[in-house]
N, C-alpha and C positions, 0 to 999 in steps of 0.2 A: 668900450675902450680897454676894459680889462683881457680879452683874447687879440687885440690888434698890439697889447704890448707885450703879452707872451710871444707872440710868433717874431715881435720882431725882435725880442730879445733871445730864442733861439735864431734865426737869422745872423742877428751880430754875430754870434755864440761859432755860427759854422764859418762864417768867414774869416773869424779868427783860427778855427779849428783850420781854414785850409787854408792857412796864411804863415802855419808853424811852421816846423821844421820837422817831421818825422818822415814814415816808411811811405806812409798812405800818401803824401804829400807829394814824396820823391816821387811814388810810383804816377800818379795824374799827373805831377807836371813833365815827366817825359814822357806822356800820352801824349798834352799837348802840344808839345816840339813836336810829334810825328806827324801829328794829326790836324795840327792847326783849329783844333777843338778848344774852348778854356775848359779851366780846371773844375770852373763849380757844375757847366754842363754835365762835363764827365762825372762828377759827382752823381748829379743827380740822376745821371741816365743808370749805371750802375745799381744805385740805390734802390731805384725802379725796378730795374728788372729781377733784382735778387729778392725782390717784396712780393712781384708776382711770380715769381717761383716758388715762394715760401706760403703762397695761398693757393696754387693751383696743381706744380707739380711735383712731381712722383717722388719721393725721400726727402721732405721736406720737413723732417723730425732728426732724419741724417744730415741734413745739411746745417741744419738750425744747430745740433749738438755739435759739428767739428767747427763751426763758426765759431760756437763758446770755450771752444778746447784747443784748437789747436793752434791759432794765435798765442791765446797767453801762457801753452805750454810753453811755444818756444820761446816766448821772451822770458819767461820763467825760469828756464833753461841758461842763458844768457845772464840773466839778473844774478847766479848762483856765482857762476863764473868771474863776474864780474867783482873787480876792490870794493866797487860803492854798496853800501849799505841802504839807501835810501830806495833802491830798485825794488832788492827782497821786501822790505817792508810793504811796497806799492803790489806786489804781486802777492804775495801772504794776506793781503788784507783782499784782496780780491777771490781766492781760492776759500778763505771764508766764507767769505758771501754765498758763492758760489754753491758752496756745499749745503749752506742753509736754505739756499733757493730749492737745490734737488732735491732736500728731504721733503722739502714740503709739498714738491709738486709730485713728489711720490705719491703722497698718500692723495692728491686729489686730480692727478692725472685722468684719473675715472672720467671725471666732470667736466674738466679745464678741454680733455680732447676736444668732447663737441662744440667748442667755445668758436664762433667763426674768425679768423684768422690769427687763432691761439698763436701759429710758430712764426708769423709776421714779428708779432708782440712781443715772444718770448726773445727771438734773436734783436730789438731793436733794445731792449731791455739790457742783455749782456752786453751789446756793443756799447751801453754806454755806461755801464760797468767798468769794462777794460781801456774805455776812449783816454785817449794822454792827454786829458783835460786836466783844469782845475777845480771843476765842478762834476770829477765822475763819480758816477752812480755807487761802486762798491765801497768808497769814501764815504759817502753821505751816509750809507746805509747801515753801515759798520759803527760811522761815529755816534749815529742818531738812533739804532736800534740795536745793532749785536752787541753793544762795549757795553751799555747801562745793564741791560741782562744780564749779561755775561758777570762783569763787576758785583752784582746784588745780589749773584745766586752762586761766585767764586766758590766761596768756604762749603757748602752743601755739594756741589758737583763732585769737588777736592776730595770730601770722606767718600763718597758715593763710591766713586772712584777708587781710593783707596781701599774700599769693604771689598768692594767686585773684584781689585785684583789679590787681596788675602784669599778672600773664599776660594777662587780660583786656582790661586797656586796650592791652597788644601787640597781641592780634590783632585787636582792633575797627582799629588805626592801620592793620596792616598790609593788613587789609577792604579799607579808604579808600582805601590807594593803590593796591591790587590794580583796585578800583573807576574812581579818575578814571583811569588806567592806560587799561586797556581803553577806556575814554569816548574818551580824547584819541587811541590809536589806530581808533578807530572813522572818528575825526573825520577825521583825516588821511585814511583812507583813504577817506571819504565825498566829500572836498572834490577828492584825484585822479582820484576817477572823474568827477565834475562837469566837471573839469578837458578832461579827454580826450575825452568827449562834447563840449565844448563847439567842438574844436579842428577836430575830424573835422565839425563841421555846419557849420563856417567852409569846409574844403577842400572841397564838394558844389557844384556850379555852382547860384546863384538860376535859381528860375520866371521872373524877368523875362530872363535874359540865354538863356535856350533859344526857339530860332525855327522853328517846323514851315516847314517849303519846300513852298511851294504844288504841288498833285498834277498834273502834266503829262498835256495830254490823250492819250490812245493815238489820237486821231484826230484828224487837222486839220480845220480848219473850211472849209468851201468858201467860194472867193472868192465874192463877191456879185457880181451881174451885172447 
């Protein structure tokens, strides 16, 4: 009984989901006016096929990553724009997550690849992340796992943090001087050798003050008679 009331409570869950008011909503139910299709069909046939695309065909690591990106870029984008405050926060707390997902699958990507229908998972995973539910995923995930972390190990992060950006702005300074340093003896030593050349072309006798001495004949000329 315990899996017949999970399904039917995501069940409920989608029919309220396609019962709301958003984009995904607008866009199926003018599917249906064209199509004479309903909306949850359309749903699920969609759903379908972008599942077995995501287990069979070709970029389906591309498709899986702009499914995660490029949706909540642009509502992201919008939420910025927008007076309400309540958007940014829903999108902020999502790009959290977000980022905590890709570190982590960074480092075990290795593994998760040969996982079979890893980018099935992974894309059903964000969608419901970013779903304009009440029950989505980067909420749950955030309030039940990033915030107590995050909150316990605040103060340690903050010096951490703070140490890394002192040290750093040290040795970028000490870069800089180590830098014009070098330059400005460069420079000096550029301008003494100029110097010394110039000195030693002054001490060389001019082309004009050198006089070849006309070649004396080995033989006299006989008087003319």
């Amino acid at each position: 009984m315990g899996l017949l009331n999970i399904f039917s409570s995501i069940r409920d869950r989608v029919d309220k989901f396609l019962n709301e008011k958003n984009v995904v909503t607008d866009f199926l139910g003018t599917l249906e006016e064209k199509t004479g299709i309903r909306k949850k069909i359309l749903a699920v046939g969609a759903v379908s096929l972008t599942g077995l695309y995501l287990v069979y065909g070709y970029g389906a690591a591309l498709l899986c990553n702009l499914i995660g990106f490029a949706y909540p870029a642009y509502y992201s984008v919008k939420a910025i724009e927008s007076p309400s405050k309540e958007d940014d926060t829903k999108w902020l707390t999502y790009w959290v997550v977000y980022g905590v997902f890709s570190l982590g699958e960074f480092f075990s990507d290795i593994f998760l690849y040969w996982f079979p229908f890893y980018y099935a998972f992974k894309c059903l995973f964000l969608l419901w992340c970013m779903a304009p539910i009440s029950w989505n995923g980067s909420q749950i995930i955030y309030n039940k796992v990033v915030r107590p972390i995050f909150l316990r190990h605040e103060a340690a992060v903050d010096n951490m943090v703070s140490d890394i950006g002192g040290r750093a702005m040290s040795a970028a300074e000490n870069l800089t001087r180590e830098v014009l340093s070098t330059l400005m003896r460069n420079k000096a030593l550029v301008t003494s050798e100029l110097s010394d050349a110039h000195s030693e072309a002054k001490g060389l006798p001019s082309s004009s003050a050198i006089k070849v001495a006309p070649s004396e004949s080995s033989e006299e000329q006989p008087p003319c008679r």
